[in-house]
FIKOLZA-1660 file (N, C-alpha, C; in steps of 0.1 Angstrom, whole numbers, plus 5000, padded with zeros to 4 digits):
% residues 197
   i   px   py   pz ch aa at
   1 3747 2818 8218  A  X  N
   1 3736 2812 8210  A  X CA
   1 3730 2801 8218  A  X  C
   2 3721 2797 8214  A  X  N
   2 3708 2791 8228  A  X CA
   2 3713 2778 8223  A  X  C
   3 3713 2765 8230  A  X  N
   3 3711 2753 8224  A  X CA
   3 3695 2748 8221  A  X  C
   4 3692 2738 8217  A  X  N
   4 3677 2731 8213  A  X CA
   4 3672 2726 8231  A  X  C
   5 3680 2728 8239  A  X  N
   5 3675 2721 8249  A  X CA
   5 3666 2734 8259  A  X  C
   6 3678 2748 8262  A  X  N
   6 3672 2755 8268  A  X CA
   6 3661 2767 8256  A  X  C
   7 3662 2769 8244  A  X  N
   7 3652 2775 8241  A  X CA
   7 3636 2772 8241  A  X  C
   8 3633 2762 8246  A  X  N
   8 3620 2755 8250  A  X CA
   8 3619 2763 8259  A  X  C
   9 3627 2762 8271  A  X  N
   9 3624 2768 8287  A  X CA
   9 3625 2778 8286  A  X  C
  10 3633 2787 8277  A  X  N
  10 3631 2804 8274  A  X CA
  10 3616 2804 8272  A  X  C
  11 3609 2801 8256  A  X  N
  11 3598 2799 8256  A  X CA
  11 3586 2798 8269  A  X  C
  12 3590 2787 8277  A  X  N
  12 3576 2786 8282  A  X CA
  12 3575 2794 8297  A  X  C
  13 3592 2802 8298  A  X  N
  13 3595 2810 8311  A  X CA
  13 3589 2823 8307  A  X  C
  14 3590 2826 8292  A  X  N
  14 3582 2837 8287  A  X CA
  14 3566 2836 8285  A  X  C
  15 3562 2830 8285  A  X  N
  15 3549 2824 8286  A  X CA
  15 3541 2829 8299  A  X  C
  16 3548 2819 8302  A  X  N
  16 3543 2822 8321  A  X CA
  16 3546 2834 8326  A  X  C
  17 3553 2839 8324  A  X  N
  17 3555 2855 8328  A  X CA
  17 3544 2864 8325  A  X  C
  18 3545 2862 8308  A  X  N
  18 3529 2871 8306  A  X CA
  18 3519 2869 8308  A  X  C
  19 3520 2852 8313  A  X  N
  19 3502 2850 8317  A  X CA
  19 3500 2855 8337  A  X  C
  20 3513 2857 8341  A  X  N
  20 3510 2858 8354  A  X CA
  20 3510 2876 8352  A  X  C
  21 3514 2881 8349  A  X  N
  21 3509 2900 8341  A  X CA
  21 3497 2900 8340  A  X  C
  22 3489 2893 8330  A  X  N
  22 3478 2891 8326  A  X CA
  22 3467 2888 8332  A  X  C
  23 3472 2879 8343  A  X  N
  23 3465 2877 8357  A  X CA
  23 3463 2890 8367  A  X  C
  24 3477 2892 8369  A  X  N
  24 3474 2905 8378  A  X CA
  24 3468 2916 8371  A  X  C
  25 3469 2920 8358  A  X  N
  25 3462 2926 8354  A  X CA
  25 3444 2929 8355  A  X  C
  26 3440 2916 8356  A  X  N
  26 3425 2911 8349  A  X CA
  26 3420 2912 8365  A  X  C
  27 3428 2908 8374  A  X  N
  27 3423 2908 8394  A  X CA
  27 3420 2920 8393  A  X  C
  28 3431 2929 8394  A  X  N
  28 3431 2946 8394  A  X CA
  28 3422 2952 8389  A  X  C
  29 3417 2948 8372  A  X  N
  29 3406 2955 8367  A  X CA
  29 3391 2949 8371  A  X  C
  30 3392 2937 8383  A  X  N
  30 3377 2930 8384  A  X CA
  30 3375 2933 8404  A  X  C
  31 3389 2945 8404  A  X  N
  31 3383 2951 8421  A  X CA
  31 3391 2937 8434  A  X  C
  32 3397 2928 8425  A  X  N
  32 3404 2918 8437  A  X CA
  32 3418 2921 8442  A  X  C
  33 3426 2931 8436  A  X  N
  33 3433 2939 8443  A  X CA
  33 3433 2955 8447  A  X  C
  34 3424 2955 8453  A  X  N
  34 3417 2971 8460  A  X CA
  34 3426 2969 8469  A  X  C
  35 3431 2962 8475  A  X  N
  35 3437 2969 8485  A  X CA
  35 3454 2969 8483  A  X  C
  36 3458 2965 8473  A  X  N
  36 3468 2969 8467  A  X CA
  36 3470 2986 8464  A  X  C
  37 3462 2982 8452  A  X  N
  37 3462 2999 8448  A  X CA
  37 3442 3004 8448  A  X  C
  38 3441 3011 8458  A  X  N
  38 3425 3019 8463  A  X CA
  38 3424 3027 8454  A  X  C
  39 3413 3025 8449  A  X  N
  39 3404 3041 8440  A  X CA
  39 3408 3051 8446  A  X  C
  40 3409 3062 8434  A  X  N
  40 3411 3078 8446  A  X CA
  40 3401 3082 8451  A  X  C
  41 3402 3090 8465  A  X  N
  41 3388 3088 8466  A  X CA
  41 3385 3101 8462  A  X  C
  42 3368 3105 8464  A  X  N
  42 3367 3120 8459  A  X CA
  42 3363 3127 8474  A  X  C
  43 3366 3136 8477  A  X  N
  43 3363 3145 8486  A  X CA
  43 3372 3140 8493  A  X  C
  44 3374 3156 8505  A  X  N
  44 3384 3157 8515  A  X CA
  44 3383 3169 8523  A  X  C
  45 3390 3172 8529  A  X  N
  45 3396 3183 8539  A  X CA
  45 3390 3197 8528  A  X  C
  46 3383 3212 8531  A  X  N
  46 3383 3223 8530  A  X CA
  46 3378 3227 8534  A  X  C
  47 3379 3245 8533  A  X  N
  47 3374 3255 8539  A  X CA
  47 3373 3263 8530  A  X  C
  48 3357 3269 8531  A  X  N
  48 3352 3279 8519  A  X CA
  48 3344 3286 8535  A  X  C
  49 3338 3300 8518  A  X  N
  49 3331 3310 8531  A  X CA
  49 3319 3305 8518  A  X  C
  50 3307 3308 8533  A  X  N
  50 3292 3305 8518  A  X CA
  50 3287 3321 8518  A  X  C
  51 3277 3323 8510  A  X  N
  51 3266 3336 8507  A  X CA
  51 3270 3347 8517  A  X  C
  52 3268 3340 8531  A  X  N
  52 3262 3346 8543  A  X CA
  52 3276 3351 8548  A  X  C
  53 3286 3347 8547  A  X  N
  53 3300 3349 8556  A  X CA
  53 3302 3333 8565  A  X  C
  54 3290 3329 8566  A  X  N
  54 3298 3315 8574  A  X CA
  54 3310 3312 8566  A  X  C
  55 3316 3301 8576  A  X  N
  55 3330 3295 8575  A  X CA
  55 3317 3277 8570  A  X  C
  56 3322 3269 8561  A  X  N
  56 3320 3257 8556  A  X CA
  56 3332 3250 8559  A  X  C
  57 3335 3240 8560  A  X  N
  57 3343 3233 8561  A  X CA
  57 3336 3212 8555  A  X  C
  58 3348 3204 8549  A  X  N
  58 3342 3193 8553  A  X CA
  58 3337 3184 8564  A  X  C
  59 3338 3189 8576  A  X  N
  59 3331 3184 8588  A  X CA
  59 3318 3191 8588  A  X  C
  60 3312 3202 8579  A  X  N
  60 3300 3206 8575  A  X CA
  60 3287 3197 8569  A  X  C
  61 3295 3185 8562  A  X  N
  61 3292 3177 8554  A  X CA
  61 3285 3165 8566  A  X  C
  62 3287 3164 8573  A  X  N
  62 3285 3154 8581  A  X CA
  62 3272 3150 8592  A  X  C
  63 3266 3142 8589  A  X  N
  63 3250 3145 8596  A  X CA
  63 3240 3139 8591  A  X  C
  64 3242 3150 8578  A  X  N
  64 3232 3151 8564  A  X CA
  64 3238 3145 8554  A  X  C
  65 3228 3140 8546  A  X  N
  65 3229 3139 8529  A  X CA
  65 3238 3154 8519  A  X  C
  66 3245 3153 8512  A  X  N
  66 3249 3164 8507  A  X CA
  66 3253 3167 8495  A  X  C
  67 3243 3173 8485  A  X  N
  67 3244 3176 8472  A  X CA
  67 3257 3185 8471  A  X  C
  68 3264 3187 8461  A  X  N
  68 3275 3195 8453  A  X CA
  68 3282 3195 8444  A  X  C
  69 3279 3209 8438  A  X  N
  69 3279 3214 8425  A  X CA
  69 3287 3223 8426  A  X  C
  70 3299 3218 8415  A  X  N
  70 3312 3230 8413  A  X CA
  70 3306 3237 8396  A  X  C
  71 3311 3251 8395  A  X  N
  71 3307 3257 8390  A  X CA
  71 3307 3271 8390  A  X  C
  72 3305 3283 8385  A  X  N
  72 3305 3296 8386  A  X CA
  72 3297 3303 8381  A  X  C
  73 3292 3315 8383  A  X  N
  73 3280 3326 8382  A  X CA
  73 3284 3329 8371  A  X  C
  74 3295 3328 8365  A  X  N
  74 3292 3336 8349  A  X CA
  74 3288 3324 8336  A  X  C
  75 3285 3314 8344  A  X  N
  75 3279 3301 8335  A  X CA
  75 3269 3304 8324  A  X  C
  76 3270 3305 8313  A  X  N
  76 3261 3306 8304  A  X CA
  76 3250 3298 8305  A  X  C
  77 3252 3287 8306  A  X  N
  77 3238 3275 8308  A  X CA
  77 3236 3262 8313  A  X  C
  78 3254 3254 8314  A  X  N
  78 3252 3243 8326  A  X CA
  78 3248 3248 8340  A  X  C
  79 3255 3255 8342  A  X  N
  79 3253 3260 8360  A  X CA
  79 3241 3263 8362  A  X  C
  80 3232 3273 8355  A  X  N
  80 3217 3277 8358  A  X CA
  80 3209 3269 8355  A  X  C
  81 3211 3257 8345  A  X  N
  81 3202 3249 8347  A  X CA
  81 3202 3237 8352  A  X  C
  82 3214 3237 8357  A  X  N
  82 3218 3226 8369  A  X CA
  82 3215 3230 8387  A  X  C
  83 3214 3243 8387  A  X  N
  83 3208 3245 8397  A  X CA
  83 3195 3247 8402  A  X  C
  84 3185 3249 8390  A  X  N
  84 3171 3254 8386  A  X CA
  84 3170 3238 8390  A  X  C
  85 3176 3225 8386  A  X  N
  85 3172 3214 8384  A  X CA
  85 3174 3211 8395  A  X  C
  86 3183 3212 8405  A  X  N
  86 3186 3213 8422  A  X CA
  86 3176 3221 8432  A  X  C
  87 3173 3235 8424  A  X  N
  87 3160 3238 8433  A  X CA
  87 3150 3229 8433  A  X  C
  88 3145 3222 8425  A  X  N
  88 3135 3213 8419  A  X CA
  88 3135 3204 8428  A  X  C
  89 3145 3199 8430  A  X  N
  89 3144 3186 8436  A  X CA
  89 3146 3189 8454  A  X  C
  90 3148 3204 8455  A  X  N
  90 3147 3207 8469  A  X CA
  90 3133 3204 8470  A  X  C
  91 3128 3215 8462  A  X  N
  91 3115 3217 8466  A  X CA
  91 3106 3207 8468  A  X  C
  92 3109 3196 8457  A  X  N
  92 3103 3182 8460  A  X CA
  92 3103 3179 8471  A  X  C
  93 3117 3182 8477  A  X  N
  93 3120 3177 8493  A  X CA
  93 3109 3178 8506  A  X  C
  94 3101 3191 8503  A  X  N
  94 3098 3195 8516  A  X CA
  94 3103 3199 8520  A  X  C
  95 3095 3195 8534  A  X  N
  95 3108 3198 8550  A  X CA
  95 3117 3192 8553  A  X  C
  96 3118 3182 8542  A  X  N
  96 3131 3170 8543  A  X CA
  96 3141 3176 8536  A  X  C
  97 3140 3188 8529  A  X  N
  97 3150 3198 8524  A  X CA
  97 3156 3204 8537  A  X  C
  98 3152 3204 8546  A  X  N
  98 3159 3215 8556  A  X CA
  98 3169 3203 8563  A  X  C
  99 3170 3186 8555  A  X  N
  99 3179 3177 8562  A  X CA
  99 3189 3172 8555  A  X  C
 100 3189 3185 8544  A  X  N
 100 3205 3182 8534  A  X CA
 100 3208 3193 8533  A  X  C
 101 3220 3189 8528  A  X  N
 101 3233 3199 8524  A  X CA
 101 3234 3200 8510  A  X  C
 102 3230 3213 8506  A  X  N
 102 3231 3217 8493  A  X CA
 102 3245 3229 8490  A  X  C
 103 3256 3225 8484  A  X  N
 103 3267 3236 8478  A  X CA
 103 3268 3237 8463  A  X  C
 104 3266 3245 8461  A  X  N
 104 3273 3255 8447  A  X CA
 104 3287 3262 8451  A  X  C
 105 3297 3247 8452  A  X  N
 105 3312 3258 8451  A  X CA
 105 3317 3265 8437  A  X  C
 106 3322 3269 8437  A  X  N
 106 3332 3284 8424  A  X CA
 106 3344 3273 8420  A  X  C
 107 3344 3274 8407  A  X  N
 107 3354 3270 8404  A  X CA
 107 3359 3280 8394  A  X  C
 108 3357 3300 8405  A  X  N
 108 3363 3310 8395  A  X CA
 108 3359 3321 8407  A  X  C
 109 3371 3321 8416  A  X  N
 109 3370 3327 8429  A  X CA
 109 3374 3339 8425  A  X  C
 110 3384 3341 8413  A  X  N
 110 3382 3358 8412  A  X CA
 110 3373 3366 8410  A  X  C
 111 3363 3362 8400  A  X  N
 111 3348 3366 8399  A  X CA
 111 3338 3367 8411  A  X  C
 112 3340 3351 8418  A  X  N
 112 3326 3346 8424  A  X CA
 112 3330 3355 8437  A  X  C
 113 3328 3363 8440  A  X  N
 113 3329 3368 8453  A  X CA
 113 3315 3359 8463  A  X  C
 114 3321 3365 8478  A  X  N
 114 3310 3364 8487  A  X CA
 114 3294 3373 8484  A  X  C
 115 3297 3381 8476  A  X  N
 115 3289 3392 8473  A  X CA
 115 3277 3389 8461  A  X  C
 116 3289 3382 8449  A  X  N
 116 3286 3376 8433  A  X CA
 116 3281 3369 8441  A  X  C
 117 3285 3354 8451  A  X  N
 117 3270 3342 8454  A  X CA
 117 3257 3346 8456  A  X  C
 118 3260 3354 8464  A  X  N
 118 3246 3359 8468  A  X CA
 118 3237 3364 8463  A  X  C
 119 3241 3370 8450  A  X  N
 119 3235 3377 8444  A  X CA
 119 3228 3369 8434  A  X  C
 120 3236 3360 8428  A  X  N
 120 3233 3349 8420  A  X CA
 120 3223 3335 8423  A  X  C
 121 3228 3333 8438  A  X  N
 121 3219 3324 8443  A  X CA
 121 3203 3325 8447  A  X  C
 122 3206 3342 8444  A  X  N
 122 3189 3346 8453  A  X CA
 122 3179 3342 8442  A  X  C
 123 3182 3339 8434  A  X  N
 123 3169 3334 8417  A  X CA
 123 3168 3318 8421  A  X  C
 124 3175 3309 8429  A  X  N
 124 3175 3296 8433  A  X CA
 124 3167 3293 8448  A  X  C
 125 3167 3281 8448  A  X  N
 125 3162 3274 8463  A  X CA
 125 3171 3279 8477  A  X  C
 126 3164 3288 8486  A  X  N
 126 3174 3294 8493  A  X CA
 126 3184 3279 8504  A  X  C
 127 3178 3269 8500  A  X  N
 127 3186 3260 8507  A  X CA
 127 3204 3261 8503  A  X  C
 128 3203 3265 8489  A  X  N
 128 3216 3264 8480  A  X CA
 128 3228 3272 8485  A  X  C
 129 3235 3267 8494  A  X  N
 129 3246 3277 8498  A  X CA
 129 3261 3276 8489  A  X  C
 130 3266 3288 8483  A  X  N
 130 3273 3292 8470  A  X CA
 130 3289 3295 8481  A  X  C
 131 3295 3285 8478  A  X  N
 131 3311 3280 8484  A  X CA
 131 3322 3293 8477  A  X  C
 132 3325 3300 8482  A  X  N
 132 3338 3305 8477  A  X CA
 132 3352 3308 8490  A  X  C
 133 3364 3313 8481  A  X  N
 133 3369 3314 8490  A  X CA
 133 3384 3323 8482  A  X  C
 134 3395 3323 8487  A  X  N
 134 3408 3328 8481  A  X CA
 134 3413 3319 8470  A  X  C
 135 3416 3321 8461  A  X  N
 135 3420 3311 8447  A  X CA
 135 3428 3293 8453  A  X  C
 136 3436 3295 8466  A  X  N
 136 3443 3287 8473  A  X CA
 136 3433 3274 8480  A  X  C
 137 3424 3280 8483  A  X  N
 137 3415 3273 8493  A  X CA
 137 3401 3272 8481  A  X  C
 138 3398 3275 8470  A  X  N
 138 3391 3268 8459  A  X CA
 138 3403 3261 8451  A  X  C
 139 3410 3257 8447  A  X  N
 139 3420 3247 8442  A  X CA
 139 3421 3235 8451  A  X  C
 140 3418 3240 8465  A  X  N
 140 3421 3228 8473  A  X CA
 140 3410 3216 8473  A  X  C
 141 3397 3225 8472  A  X  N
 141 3388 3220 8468  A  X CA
 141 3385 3213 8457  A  X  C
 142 3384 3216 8444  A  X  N
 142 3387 3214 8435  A  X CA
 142 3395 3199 8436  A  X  C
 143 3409 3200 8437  A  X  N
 143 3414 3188 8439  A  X CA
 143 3408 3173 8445  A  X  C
 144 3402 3181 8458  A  X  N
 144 3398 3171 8469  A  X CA
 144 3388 3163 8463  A  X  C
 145 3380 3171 8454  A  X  N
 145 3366 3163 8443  A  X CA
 145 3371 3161 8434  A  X  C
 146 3382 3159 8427  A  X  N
 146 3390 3153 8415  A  X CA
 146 3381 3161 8403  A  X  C
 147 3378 3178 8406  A  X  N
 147 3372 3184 8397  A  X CA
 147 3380 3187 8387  A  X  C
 148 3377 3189 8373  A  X  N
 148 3385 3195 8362  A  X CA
 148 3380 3204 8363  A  X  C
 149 3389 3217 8357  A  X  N
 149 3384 3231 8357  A  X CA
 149 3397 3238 8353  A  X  C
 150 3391 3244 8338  A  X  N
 150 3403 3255 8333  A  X CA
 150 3394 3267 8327  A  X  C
 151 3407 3279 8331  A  X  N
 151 3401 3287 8325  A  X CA
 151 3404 3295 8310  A  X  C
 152 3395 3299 8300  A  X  N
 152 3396 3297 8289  A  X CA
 152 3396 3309 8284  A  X  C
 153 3401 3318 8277  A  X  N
 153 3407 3330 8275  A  X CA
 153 3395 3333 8264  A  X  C
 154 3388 3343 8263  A  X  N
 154 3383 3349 8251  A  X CA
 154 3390 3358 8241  A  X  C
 155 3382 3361 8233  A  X  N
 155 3390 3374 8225  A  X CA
 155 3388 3387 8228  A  X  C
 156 3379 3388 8239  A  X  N
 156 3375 3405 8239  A  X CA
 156 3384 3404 8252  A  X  C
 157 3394 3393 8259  A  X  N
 157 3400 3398 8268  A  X CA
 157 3394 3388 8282  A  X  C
 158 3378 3388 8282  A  X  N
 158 3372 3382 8291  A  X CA
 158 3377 3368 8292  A  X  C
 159 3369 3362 8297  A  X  N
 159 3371 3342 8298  A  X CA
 159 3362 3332 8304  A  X  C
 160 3360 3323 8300  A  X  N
 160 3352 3313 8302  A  X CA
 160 3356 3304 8315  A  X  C
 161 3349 3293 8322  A  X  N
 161 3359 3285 8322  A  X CA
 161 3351 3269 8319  A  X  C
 162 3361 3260 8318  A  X  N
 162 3356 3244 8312  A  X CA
 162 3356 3240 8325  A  X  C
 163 3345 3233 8332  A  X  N
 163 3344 3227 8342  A  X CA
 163 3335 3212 8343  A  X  C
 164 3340 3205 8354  A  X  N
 164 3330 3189 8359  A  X CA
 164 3322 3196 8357  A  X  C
 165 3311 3188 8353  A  X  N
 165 3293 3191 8355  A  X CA
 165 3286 3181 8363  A  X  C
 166 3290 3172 8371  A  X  N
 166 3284 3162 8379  A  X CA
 166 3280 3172 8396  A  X  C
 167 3266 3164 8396  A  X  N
 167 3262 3165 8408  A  X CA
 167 3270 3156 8422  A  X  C
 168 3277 3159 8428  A  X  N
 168 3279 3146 8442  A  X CA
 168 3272 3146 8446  A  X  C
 169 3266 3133 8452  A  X  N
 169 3260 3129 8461  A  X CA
 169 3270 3123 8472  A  X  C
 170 3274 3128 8486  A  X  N
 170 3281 3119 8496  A  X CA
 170 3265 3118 8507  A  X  C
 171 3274 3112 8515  A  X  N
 171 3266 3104 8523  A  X CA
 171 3264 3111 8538  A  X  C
 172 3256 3106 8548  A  X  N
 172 3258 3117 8562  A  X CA
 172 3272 3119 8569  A  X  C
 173 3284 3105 8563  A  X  N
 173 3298 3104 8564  A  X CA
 173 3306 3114 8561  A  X  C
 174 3300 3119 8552  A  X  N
 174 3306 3128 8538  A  X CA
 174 3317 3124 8533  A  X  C
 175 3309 3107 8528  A  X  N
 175 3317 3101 8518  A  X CA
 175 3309 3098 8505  A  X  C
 176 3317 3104 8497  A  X  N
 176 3315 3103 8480  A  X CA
 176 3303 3085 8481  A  X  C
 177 3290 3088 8473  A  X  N
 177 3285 3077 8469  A  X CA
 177 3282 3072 8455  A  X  C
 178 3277 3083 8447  A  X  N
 178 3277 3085 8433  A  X CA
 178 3273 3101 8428  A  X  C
 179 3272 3098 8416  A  X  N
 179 3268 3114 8409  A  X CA
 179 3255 3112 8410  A  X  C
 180 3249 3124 8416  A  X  N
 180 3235 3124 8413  A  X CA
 180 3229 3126 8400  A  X  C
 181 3218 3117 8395  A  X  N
 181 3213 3121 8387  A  X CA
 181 3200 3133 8386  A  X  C
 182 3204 3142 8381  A  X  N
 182 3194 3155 8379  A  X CA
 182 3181 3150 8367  A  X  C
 183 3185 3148 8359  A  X  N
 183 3181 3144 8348  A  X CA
 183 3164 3134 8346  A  X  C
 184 3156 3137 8355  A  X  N
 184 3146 3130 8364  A  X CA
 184 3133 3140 8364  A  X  C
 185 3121 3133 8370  A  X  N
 185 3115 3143 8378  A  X CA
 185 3114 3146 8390  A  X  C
 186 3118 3158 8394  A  X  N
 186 3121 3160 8408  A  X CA
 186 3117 3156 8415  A  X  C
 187 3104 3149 8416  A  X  N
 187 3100 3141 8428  A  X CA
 187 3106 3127 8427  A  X  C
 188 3110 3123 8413  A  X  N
 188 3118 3111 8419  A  X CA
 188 3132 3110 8420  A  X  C
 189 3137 3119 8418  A  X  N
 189 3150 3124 8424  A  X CA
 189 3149 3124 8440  A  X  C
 190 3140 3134 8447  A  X  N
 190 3139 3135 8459  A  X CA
 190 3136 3121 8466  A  X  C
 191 3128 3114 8462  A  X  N
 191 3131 3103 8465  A  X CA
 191 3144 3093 8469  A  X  C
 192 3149 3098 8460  A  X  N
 192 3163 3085 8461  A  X CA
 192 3169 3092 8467  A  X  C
 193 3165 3111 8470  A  X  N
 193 3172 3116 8481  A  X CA
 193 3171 3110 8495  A  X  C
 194 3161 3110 8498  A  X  N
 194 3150 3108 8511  A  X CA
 194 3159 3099 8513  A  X  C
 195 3165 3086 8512  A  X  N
 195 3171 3067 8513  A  X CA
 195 3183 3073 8521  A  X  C
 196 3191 3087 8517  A  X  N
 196 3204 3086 8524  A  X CA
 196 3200 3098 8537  A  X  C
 197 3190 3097 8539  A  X  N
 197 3187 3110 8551  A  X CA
 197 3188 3102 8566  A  X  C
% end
């Protein structure tokens, strides 16, 4: 049992404990220990095949500005009108469209064949090159952009799947900058494209 002398210093050793917690807590959440523990970052290392049969990779990324959109051809209505909304803002582009990188990777490589992109992309801005690959090498993807994506079983047997809906925007680095916003009119989307060309 404590005497009257040390339960004060229990007190105020407990005190100070949780205000120095509290402290590191409040640094961490205001970005002053980033180099403690770093954001994850988004994007990384892959290899997809696009439309054509080329080989993509993240050193593809590099140069240019580069839009991408994960997603799949049997989308009922984010994906097509997220891409309708990406032709748009090509087209805004110009000839300053022929100085970005536009992907529509799969996040449903059993379906999306090299065959299904192509087929699917030809209703879009032919800049839009449609990323697939073997189930191993889209997961790796997937991961590298901290994408969500599951697939969702129907009743007739078929399936859905729940996927990110964000546009990336990386940089000529092909480092993650923000989500693009679509949600605009294309010319002033293209705009705030033009700043990272």
């Amino acid at each position: 049992m404590m005497d009257r002398t040390t339960r004060p210093l229990v007190i105020v050793g407990a005190f100070a404990g949780s205000l120095a917690v509290g402290l590191l807590l409040m640094l961490w959440a205001l970005g002053g220990l980033q180099h403690v523990t770093a954001p994850a970052a988004i994007g990384g290392p892959f290899q997809l095949t696009d439309q054509s049969g080329q080989t993509v990779t993240d050193k593809s990324l590099q140069g240019r500005p580069t839009l991408i959109f994960f997603g799949y051809t049997h989308c009922p209505d984010v994906c097509p009108t997220s891409l309708f909304e990406l032709s748009e803002v090509l087209r805004a582009m110009g000839k300053d469209a022929d100085r970005v990188n536009a992907y529509f990777i799969s996040v449903d490589p059993e379906r999306d064949t090299q065959a299904a992109m192509k087929d699917y992309l030809s209703s879009f801005d032919p800049h839009l090159k449609g990323l697939t690959g073997n189930p191993a090498a889209v997961a790796k993807a997937i991961a590298e952009y901290r994408v969500y994506a599951r697939k969702v079983p129907l009743k007739d047997g078929d399936y859905t799947m729940d996927h990110t809906a964000l546009v990336y925007l990386m940089d000529r680095d092909g480092k993650f900058v923000a989500p693009f916003n679509l949600k605009r009119k294309p010319e002033e989307a293209a705009a705030d494209l033009k700043h990272y060309l």
